[in-house]
Structure formats: C-alpha cells, structure tokens
C-alpha positions as CSV (number, residue, x, y, z in Angstrom):
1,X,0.0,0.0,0.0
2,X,1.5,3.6,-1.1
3,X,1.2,6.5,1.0
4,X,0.9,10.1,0.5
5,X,1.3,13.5,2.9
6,X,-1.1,16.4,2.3
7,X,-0.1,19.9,3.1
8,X,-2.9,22.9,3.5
9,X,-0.1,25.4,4.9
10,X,-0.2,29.1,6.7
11,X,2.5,31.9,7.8
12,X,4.4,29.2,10.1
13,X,2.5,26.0,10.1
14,X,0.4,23.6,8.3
15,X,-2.3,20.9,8.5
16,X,-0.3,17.6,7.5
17,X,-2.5,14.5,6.8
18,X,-1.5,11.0,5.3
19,X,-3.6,8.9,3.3
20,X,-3.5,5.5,1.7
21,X,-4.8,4.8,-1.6
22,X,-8.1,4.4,-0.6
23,X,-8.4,7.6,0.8
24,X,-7.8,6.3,4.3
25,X,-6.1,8.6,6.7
26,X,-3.4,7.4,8.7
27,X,-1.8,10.9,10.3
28,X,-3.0,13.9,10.8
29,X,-1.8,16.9,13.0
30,X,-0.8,20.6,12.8
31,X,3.2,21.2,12.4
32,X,4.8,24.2,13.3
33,X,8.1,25.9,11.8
34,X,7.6,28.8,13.3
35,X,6.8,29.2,17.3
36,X,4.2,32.2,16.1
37,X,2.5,33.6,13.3
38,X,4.9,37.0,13.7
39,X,8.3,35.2,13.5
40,X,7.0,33.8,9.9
41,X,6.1,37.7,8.8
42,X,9.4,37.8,6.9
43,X,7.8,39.9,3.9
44,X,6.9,42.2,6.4
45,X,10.0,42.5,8.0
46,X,11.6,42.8,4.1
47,X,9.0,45.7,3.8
48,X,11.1,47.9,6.5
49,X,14.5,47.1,4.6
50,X,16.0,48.6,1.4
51,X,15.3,46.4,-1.6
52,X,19.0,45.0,-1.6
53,X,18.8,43.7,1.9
54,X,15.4,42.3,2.1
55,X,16.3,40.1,-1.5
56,X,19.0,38.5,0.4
57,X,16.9,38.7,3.8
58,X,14.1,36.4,2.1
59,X,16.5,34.3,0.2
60,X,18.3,33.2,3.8
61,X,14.7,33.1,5.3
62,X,13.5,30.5,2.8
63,X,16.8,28.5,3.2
64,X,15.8,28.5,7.1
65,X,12.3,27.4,6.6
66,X,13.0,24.6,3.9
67,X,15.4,23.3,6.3
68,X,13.3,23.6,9.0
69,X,10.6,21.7,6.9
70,X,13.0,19.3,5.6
71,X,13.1,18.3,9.3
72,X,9.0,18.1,9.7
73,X,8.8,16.0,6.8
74,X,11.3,13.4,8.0
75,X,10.2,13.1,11.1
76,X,6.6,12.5,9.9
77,X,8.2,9.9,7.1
78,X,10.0,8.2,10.1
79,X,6.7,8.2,12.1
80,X,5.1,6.7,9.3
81,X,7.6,3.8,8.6
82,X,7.4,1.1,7.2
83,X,4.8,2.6,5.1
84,X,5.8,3.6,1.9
85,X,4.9,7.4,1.6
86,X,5.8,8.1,-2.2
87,X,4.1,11.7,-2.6
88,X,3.3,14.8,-1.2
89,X,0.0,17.2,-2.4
90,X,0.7,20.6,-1.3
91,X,-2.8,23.0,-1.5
92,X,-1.3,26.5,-3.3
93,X,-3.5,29.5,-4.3
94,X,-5.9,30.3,-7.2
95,X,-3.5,33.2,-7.8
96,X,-0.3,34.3,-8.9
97,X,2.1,36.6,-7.4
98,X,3.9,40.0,-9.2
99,X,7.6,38.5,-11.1
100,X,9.2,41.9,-8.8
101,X,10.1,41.8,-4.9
102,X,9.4,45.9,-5.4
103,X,5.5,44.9,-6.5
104,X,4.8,42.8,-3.8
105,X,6.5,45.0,-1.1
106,X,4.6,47.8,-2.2
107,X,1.2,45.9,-1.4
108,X,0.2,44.7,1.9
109,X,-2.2,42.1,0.6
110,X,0.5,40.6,-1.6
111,X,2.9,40.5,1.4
112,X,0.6,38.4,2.9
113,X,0.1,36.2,0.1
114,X,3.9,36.2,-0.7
115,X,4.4,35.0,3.2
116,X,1.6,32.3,2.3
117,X,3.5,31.3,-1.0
118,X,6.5,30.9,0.3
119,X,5.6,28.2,3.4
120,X,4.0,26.7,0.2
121,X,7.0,26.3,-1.5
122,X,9.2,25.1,1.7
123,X,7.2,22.5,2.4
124,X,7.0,21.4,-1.3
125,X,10.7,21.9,-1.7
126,X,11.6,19.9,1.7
127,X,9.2,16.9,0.4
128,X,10.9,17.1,-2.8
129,X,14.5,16.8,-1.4
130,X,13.1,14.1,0.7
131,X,12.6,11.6,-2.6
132,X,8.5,12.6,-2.4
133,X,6.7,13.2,-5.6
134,X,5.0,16.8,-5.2
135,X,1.7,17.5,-6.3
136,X,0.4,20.9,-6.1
137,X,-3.6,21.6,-6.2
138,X,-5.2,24.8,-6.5
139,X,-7.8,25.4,-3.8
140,X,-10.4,25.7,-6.6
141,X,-9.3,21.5,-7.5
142,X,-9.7,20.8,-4.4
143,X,-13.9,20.8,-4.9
144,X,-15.8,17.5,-5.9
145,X,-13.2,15.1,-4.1
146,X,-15.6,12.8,-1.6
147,X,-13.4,9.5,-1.2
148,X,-11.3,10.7,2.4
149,X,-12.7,8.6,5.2
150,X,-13.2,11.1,7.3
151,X,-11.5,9.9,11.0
152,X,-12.9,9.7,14.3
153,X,-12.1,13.1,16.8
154,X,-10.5,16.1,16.1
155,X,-8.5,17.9,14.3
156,X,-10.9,17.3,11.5
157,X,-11.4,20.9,9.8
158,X,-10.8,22.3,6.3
159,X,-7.4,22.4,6.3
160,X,-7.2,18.9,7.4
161,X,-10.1,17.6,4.6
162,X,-7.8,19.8,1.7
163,X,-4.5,18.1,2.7
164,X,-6.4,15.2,2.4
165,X,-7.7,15.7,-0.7
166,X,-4.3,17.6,-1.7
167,X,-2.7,13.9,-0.4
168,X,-4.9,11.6,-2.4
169,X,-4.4,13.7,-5.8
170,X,-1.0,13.5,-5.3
171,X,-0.8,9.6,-4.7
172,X,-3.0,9.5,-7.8
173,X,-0.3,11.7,-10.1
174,X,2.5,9.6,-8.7
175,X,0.6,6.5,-9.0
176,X,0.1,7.4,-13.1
177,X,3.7,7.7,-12.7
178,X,3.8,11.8,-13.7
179,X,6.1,14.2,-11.6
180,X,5.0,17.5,-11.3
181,X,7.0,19.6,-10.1
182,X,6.4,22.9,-7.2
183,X,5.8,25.8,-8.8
184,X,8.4,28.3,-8.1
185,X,8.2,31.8,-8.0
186,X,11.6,33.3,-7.4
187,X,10.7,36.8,-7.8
C-alpha cells in the first residue's frame, strides 16, 4: 500500500495529513516551523529594509524554513515507517504573485500572500529533497473530491479535509507515474 502527505499550509505552520490509496487517513496533525504567526512575517520585515537587503533577507529566510521543513517532513516519514509514503499534495492558491520583490513590497495584501507562497513552496521543496513526488492543487481543484474517510475526533477541519484531498491527488499523479513539479516563483 502507497502513501501520500497532504499539506494545507499558513505563515508558520500547516495541516499535514496522510492517506493510503483508498483515501484512508493514517496521520494527521498541525506542524509548526515557526513558534508564532509573527516570526514567519518575513515579507513584512523585508517591507522595513531597502530592496537590496530584504532580496537577500528572504533568500536566507526560505533556506531557514525549507530546512526547518525538511526536518518536519522526515520526522513525519519516520513516524510513518514502514509505510511507503511516495508523494506529497501541497494546497497552493488560485492566484499568482507580481515577477518583482518591489510589487509585492509595495502591497500589503501581496505581502501576505507572498508570506503564504513561500511556506508553500518550503514545504513542497523539503518533500521534494526528501525523494517525495510533489503534487500541487489549487484550492479551486480541491472541490468535488468525496473519497477521504473522514476519521474519528478532532482535528478534522478544512485544512485537514484539503491536505487530504491535496494527499490523495498527489498519490493519484504519482501512481500514473507523472512528476510534477512545485511551482516556483523566485521573484
């Protein structure tokens, strides 16, 4: 039986669920890379820097973060042993972020969504450098997916159901053998 992780992430943390091909769920829990919400803000701190400084602010930030996640992931793989976990779904946006640091410091809306993006793209990139297939879903693929058993008792929320779903489509892409890749937005 193959195995898959599910990621619905926020500034700092994430819902992380794992699912068997029958949509079964065998893990589920929040995971934290950040102790708060604040020490994740690292657009906002980039919007208080000159441009320079906050480009090579971010790019160290990320680094942090993926190894940070890189440690998540393989202690949840190890928890998970001897079950063979093969992919990872990770839930991204409908949208799509300004190419320029400049446009998306300018905006507070898009700092927020560039803080979003970029826990997106740690945890994608740590389950990636783990041997995992990534999947990314858009929350608007996540609709019209039924077949996660929903467990007994709590945490059992939205986030939880979309790395769920985010999981199975990702098991289903590996399982058709296709790699797709994290989207990456390096601007």
């Amino acid at each position: 039986m193959r195995f898959a992780l599910g990621f619905s992430v926020h500034t700092g943390w994430a819902a992380v669920v794992a699912v068997d091909e029958r949509g079964q769920v065998e893990l589920r829990r929040r995971v934290r890379l950040t102790a708060t919400a604040e020490e994740g803000e690292f657009f906002h701190a980039a919007r208080e820097m000159p441009l320079a400084d906050a480009a090579g602010f971010l790019a160290a930030s990320e680094r942090d973060m993926i190894a940070a996640a890189t440690g998540v992931v393989s202690a949840l793989l190890a928890e998970l042993a001897p079950r063979l976990v093969v992919a990872a779904g990770v839930v991204v946006g409908n949208g799509k972020l300004p190419g320029s640091l400049e446009a998306i410091v300018r905006s507070h809306p898009l700092v927020h969504a560039a803080e979003g993006d970029l826990f997106r793209r740690v945890f994608g990139r740590a389950s990636a450098d783990l041997g995992l297939a990534v999947t990314t879903v858009r929350v608007r693929d996540l609709a019209g997916h039924e077949r996660i058993s929903r467990p007994a008792g709590s945490p059992w929320g939205k986030d939880e159901k979309d790395a769920a779903v985010a999981a199975l489509l990702a098991l289903e892409t590996a399982n058709r053998g296709a790699r797709k890749p994290v989207e990456r937005d390096d601007g």
